[in-house]
C-alpha positions in Angstrom: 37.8 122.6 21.7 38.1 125.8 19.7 36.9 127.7 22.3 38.5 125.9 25.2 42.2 127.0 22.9 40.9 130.4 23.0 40.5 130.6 27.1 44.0 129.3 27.4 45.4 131.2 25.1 43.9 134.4 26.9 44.7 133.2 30.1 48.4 132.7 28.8 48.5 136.5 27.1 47.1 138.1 31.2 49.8 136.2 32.8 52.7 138.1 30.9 55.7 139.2 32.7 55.3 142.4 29.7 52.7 144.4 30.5 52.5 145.9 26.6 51.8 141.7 25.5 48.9 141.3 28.0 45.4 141.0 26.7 43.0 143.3 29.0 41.5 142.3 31.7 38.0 141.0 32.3 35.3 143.9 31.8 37.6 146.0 29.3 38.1 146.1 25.8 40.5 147.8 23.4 38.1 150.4 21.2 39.5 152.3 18.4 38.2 156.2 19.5 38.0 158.6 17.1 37.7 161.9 19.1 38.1 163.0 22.7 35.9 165.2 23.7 38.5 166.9 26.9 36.3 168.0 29.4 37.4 170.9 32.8 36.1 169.9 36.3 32.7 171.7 35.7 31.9 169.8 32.7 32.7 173.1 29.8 34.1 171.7 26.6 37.5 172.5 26.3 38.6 170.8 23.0 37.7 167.9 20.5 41.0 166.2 19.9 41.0 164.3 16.3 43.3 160.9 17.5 43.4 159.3 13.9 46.5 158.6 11.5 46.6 158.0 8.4 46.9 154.3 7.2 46.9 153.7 3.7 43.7 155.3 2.3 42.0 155.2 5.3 42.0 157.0 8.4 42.8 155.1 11.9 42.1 156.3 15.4 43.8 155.9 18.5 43.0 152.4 20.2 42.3 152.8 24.1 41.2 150.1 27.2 37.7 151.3 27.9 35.0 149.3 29.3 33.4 146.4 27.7 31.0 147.5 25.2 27.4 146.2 24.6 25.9 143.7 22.2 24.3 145.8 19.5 20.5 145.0 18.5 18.0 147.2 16.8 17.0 148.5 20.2 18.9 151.0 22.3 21.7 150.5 23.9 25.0 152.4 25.3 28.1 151.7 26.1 29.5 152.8 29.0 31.6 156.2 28.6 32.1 155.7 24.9 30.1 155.0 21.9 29.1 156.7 18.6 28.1 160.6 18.3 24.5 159.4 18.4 24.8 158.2 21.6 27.2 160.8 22.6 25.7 163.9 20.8 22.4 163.1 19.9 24.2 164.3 16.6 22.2 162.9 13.4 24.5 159.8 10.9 23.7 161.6 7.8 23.4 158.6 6.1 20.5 157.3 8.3 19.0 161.0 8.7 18.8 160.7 4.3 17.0 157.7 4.6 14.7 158.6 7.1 13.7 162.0 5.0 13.3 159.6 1.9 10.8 157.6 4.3 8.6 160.5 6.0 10.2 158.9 8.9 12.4 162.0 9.9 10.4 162.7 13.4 10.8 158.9 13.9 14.8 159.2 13.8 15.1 162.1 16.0 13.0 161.0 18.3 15.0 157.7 18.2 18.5 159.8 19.2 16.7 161.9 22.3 16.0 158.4 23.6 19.9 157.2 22.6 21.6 160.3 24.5 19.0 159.2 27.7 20.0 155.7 27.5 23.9 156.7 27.3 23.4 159.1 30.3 21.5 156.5 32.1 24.7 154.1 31.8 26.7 156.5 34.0 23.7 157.4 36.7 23.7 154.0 36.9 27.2 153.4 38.6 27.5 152.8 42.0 26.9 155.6 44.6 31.0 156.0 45.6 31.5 156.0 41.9 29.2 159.2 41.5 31.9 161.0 43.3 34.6 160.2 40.9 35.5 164.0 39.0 35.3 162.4 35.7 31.8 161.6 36.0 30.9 164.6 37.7 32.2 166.2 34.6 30.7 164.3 31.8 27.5 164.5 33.8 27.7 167.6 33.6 28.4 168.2 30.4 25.6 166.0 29.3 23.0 168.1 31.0 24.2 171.1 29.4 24.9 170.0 25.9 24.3 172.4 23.1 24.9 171.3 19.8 25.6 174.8 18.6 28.6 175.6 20.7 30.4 172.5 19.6 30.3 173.8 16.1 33.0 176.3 16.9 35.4 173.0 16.8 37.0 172.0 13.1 36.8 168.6 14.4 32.8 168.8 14.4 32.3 168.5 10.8 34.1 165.2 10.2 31.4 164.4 13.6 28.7 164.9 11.5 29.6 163.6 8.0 31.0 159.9 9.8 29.5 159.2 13.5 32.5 158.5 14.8 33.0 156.8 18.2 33.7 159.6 21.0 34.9 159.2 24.4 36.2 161.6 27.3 39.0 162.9 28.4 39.3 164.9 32.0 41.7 168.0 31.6 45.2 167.4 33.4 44.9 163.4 32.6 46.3 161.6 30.6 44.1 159.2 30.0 40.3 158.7 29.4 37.7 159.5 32.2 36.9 155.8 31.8 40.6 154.8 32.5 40.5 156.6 35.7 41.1 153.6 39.3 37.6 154.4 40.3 35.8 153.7 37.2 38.1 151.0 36.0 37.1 149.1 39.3 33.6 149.6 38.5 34.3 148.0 35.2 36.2 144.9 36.1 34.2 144.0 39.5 32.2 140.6 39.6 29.2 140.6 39.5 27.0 139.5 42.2 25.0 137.8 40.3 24.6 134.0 41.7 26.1 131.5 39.4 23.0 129.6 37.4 24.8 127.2 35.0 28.1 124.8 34.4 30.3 126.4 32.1 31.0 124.2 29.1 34.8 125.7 28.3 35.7 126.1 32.7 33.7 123.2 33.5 32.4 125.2 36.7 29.7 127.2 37.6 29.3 130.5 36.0 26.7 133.1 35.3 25.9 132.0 31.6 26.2 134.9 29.2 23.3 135.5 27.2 24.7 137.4 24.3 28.0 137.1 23.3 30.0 139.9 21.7 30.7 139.9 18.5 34.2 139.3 16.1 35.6 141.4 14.3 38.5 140.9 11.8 37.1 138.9 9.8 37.2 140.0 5.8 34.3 140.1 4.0 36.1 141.5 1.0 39.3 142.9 0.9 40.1 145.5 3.6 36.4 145.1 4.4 35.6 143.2 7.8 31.9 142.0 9.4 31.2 141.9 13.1 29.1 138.5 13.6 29.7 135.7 16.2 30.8 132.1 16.5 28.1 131.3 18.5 24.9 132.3 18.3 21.2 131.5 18.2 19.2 133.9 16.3 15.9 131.9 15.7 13.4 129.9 17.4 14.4 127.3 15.1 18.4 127.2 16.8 17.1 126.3 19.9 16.3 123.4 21.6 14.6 122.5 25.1 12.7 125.2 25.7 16.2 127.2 26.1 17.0 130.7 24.2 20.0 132.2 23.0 23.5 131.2 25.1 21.5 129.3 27.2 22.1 126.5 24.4 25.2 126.3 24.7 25.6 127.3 28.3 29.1 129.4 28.8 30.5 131.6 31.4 30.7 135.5 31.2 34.1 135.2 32.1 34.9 132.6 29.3 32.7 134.2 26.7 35.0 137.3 27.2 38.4 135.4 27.4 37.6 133.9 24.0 36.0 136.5 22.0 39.1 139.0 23.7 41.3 136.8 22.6 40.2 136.1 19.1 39.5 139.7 18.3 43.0 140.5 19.6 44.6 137.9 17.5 42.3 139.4 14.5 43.6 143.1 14.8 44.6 144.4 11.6 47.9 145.1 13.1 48.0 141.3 14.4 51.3 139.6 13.2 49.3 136.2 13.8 47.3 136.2 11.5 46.7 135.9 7.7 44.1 136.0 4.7 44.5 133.1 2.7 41.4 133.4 -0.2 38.3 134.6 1.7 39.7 132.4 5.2 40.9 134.6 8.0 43.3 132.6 9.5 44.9 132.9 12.9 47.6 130.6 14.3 48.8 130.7 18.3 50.8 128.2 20.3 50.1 126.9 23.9 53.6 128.6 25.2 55.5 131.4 23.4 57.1 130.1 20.0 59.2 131.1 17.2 56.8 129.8 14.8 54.3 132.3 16.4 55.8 135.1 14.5 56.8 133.4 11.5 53.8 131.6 10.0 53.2 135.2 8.1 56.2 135.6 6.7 56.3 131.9 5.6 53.1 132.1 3.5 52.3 135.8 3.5 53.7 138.5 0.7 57.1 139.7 1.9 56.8 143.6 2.5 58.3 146.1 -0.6 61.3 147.2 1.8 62.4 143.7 2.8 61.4 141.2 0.2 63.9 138.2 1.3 62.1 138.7 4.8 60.1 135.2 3.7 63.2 133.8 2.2 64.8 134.1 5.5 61.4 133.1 7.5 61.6 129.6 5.5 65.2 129.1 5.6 64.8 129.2 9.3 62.1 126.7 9.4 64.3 124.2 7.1 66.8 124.8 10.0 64.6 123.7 12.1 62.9 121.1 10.6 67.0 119.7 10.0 67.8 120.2 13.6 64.8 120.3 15.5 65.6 123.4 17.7 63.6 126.5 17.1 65.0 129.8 17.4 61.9 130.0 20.2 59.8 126.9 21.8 60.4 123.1 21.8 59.2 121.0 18.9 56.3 119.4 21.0 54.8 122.9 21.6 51.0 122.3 20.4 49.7 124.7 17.9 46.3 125.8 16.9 45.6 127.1 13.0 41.6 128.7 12.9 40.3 129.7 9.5 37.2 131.4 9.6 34.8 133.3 6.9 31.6 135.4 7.0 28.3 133.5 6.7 24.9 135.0 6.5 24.0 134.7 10.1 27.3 133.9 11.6 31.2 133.7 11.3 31.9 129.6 9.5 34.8 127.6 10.3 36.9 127.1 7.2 39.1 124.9 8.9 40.4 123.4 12.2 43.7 122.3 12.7 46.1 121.1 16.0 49.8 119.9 16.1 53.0 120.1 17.3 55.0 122.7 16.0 57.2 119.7 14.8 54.9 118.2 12.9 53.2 121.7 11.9 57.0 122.5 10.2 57.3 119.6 8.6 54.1 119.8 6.8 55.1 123.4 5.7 58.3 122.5 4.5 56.8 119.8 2.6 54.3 122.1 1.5 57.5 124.2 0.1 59.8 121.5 -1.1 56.6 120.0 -2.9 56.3 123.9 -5.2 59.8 123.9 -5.7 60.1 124.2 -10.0 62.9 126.1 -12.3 62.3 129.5 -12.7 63.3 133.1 -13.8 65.9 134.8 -11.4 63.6 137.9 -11.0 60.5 135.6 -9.7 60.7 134.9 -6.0 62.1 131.7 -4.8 58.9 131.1 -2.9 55.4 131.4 -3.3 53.2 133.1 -1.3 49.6 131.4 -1.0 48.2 134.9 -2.2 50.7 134.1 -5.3 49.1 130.9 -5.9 45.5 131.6 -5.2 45.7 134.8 -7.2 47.8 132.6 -10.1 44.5 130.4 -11.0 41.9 132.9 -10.6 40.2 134.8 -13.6 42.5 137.8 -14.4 44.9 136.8 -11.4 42.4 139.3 -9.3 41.9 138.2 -5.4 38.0 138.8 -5.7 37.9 136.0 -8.3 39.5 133.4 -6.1 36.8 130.3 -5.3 35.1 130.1 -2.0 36.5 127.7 -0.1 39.6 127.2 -2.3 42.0 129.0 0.0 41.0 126.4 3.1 41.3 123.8 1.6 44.4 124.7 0.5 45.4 125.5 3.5 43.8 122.3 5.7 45.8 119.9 2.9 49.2 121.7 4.0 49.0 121.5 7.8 47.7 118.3 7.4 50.6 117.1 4.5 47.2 115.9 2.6 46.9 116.1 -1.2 45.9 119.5 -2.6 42.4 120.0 -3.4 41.8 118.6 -7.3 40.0 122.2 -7.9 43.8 123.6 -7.3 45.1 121.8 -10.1 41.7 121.5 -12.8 41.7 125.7 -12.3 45.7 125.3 -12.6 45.4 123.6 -16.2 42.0 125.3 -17.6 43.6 129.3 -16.8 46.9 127.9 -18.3 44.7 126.8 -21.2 42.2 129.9 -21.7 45.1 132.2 -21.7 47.6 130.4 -23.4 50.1 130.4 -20.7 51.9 128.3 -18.0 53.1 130.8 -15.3 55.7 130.2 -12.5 52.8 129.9 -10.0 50.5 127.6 -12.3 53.7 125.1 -13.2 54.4 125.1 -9.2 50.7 124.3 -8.5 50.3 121.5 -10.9 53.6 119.7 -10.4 53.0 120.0 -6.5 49.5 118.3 -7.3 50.5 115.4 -9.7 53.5 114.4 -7.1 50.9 114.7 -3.9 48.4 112.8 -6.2 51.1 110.1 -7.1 52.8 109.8 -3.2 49.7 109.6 -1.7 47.6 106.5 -4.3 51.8 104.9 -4.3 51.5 105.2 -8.4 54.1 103.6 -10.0 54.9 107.0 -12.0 57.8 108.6 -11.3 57.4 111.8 -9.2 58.6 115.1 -11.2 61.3 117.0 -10.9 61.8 120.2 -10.2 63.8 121.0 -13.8 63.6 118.9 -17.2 63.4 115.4 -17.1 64.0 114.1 -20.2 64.1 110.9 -18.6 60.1 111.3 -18.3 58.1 109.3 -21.0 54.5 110.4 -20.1 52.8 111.0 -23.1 51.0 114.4 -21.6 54.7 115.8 -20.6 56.4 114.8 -24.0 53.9 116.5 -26.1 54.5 119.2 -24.1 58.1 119.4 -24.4 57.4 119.0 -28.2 55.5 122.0 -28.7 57.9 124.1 -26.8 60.3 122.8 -28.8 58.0 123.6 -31.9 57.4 127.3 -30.7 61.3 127.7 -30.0 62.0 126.8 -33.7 59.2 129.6 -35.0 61.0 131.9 -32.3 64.4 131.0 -33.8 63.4 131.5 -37.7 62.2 135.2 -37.1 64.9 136.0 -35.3 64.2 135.8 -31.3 61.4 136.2 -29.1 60.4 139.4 -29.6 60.2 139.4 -33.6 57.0 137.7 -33.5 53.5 139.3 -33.0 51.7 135.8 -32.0 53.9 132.3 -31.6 52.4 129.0 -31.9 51.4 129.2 -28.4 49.1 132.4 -28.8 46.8 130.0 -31.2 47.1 126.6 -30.4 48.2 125.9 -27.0 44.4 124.9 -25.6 44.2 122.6 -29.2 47.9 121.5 -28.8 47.1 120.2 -24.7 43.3 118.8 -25.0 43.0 117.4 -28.6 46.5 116.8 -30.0 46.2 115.1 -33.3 44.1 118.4 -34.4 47.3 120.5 -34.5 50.9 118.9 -34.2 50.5 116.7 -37.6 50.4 120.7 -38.9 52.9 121.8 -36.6 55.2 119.5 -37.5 54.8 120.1 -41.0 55.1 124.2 -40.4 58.6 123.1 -38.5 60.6 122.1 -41.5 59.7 125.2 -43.3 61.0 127.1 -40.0 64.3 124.9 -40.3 64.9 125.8 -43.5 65.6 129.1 -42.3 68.4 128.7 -39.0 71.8 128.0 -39.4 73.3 124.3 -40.1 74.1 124.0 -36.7 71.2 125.1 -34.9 69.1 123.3 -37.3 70.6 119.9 -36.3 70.9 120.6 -32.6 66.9 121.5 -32.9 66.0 118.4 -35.0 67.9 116.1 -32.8 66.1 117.4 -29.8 62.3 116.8 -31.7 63.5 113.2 -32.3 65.0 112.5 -28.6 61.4 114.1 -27.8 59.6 111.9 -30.3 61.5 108.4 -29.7 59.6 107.8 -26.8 56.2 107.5 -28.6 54.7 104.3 -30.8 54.2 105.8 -34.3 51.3 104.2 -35.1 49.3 106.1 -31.8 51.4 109.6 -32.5 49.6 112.3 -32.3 47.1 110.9 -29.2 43.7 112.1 -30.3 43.1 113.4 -26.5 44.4 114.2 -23.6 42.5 113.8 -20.2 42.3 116.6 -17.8 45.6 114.7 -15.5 47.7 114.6 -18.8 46.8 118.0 -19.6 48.1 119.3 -16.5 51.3 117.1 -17.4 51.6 118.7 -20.7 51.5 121.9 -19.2 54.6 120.6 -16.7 56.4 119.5 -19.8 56.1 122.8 -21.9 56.8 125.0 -19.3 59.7 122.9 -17.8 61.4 122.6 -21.7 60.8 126.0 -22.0 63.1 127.1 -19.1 65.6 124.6 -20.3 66.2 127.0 -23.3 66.8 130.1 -21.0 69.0 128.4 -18.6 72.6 129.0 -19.0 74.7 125.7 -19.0 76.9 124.6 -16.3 80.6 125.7 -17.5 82.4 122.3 -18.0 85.1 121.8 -16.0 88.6 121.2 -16.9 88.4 117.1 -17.1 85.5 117.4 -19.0 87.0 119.7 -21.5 90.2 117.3 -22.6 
């Protein structure tokens, strides 16, 4: 099914009226090259032009169509008209040539690149006899047979060759292209082959010469702004396979589908991809059967919004409650079907993290449930929406991305398209961060009251869902011991003078004791409370003890302070704390002139 979505979605992106949205065609890839070697009619080296940009930290070449590379092994093998300086050059990776010297295996290595460079001359031999007479590979012919390492030293570009092997390609002087973009060769790259069909294609359904190796996918993250190149399908050991078949033959697919899918998924992949998103260590990628609004706007609905625009997600999810309200999209019906893929690095292969298919109807309702579900009280500086990153990052250890759970991030992700309950890990790591670090955040309060409600919709509980702002209404146990201490830490804050005044509240040293084993601590916090008192104005005082007994009424004396508090009433004291706490720094409502007489 996965790969049957990927076909038609490739199929889809070639027949586009707009020739800068259309995936390339069958035999051709798009190859980020480095240098250009340019190249006169008689083969002399003219220039080594450096095509990358800066990006960040990191340098980016030029990305260019050039034919459809090979699958890498631990043998030789060239791509056609473009590879890396090894191939190229012959030039030595430094890296590897260190290695080799460290291993007395130095002659080993060079003798290694003499055969690369014959392999990646042998490639264009190889092409068909009218081919031969194409200028382009007369000239890099030419230049092959006449290489000399030393004269390409004269270049500045040479160094950064030899320090990175780079991928090189050609460039014939007057074009504007690459030698490998020129009709002739381009032909040569995208013919059929020959080759008599000698299988059914499992994603066609037809009869197909079954690809052997299938090329690999890249995009995925391994670690931040670190990707692997592995497959989805692949048989690396006897062990894989089954009836005396090896490698594709297992699972028997077309060339022409096994490069429709893996074109398509590395194309949707590209760092530069706007349909796609990293949500934990799940590299997830969304597209729609027809052209869609939602296409475009999935990243902006759960992704970070960018430092120059940062209402552009606040207006992505207004737009989807529009939609949701009206059922028009801006782009696309409501029945369009969509397709969500969430995939991470494995040791032999790229996993599925997750799987998911709906109409983009049901796919926005699910998200604005997903939205509506977060919504909580909170500072005016702190975004009205959180981002997944923002709520991933929110219960890992020191809010740092590499300390986010495997796994976490898809099954957060599987429960929102799906409108399932969060994963319990979501909320236990919710209530144990707010608990080693003595803090309820915007993003940890959003987590756990979107948890408790899914938990409580989903089993129909007879407990009242929770609202977004103080409910004093609320008599749970777990969120009225939590309103208490806030009210208990408010009072300390109030006696010295404000918030700032104080070095360490009640908070800093008995919030874990206060929200797992309450009759350790509040009999003492109480106590500590009158002598705070003592010291705030008449009026204050009264408003503040009046507020501890509305808190306090709802609880049988002879069971006050509970001796525990279960993990679920934990995360409920957390709700109650941290909702009572914004209640203090929320400006009243002005009365209004009935009101007032």
């Amino acid at each position: 099914m996965i790969l049957q979505a990927l076909d038609a979605y490739y199929r889809r992106k070639q027949a586009d009226p707009d020739p800068a949205k259309r995936l390339p065609a069958e035999g051709l890839v798009d190859k980020e090259i480095s240098f250009i070697l340019e190249l006169d009619a008689s083969g002399a080296l003219l220039d080594v032009s450096d095509t990358r940009s800066i990006d960040g930290k990191k340098k980016i070449g030029q990305r260019f169509l050039v034919p459809q590379g090979v699958k890498k092994t631990s043998g030789v093998a060239a791509n056609l008209f473009w590879d890396n300086a090894e191939y190229v050059l012959g030039v030595p990776d430094g890296k590897k040539l260190d290695e080799s010297r460290s291993k007395n295996k130095e002659d080993d290595y060079r003798q290694r690149l003499v055969e690369m460079r014959a392999a990646f001359r042998s490639k264009i031999a190889d092409l068909p006899a009218p081919t031969q007479d194409d200028a382009g590979v007369r000239a890099v012919l030419a230049f092959l047979d006449t290489l000399d390492e030393s004269a390409l030293e004269r270049f500045p570009a040479f160094a950064d060759i030899q320090a990175s092997n780079p991928v090189l390609s050609f460039r014939l002087s007057g074009d504007l292209g690459l030698i490998c973009q020129r009709p002739a060769l381009v032909a040569a790259a995208t013919s059929n082959s020959d080759v008599a069909p000698d299988g059914i294609c499992l994603v066609r359904n037809e009869a197909a010469v079954i690809e052997r190796l299938h090329p690999a996918i890249v995009g995925v993250w391994d670690k931040p702004g670190a990707t692997v190149q592995k497959n989805i399908v692949s048989f690396n050991r006897d062990a894989f396979n089954s009836y005396g078949k090896a490698q594709g033959a297992n699972a028997p697919l077309g060339k022409a589908a096994v490069f429709a899918y893996t074109t398509a998924l590395n194309h949707l992949l590209a760092r530069d991809s706007s349909q796609r998103i990293q949500v934990g260590d799940a590299s997830t990628v969304f597209w729609a059967e027809e052209e869609h609004a939602l296409e475009s706007a999935i990243p902006d609905l759960f992704g970070e919004p960018p430092k120059d625009d940062p209402d552009r997600n606040v207006r992505a999810i207004e737009a989807l409650y529009s939609a949701v309200h009206t059922g028009k999209f801006a782009m696309g019906g409501p029945g369009t079907r969509f397709h969500v893929l969430g995939l991470a690095p494995n040791a032999a292969r790229i996993s599925i993290r997750f799987w998911e298919t709906a109409t983009a109807a049901e796919l926005a309702q699910c998200i604005k449930q997903h939205f509506d579900d977060l919504d909580i009280v909170h500072a005016e500086y702190e975004p009205r929406y959180l981002s997944l990153f923002r709520l991933l990052t929110g219960v890992a250890v020191l809010n740092k991305a590499d300390n986010i759970p495997p796994n976490l991030g898809g099954e957060v992700m599987r429960a929102i398209l799906e409108g399932l309950s969060y994963p319990r890990t979501l909320m236990n790591l919710a209530v144990t961060r707010c608990r080693a670090e003595q803090q309820v955040s915007y993003a940890r309060a959003a987590i756990i009251k979107a948890s408790v409600n899914r938990w409580i919709r989903f089993r129909q509980s007879p407990e009242k869902e929770f609202l977004p702002m103080l409910d004093p209404a609320n008599i749970n146990p777990g969120y009225r011991l939590g309103r208490l201490f806030a009210t208990l830490e408010r009072i300390q804050e109030d006696a010295a003078g404000g918030t700032g005044r104080l070095n360490a509240t009640i908070r800093d040293r008995y919030y874990g004791a206060a929200s797992s084993t309450p009759a350790a601590v509040f009999s003492t916090l109480l106590r500590l409370s009158k002598h705070h008192l003592g010291k705030l104005s008449t009026g204050l005082a009264i408003s503040r003890e009046r507020l501890i007994g509305e808190i306090m009424d709802g609880f049988d004396a002879a069971s006050f302070p509970p001796r525990i508090l279960p993990l679920p009433d934990q995360a409920r004291f957390a709700l109650g704390y941290y909702q009572q706490r914004q209640a203090f720094f929320t400006k009243s409502e002005p009365k209004n002139q009935e009101e007032s007489q």
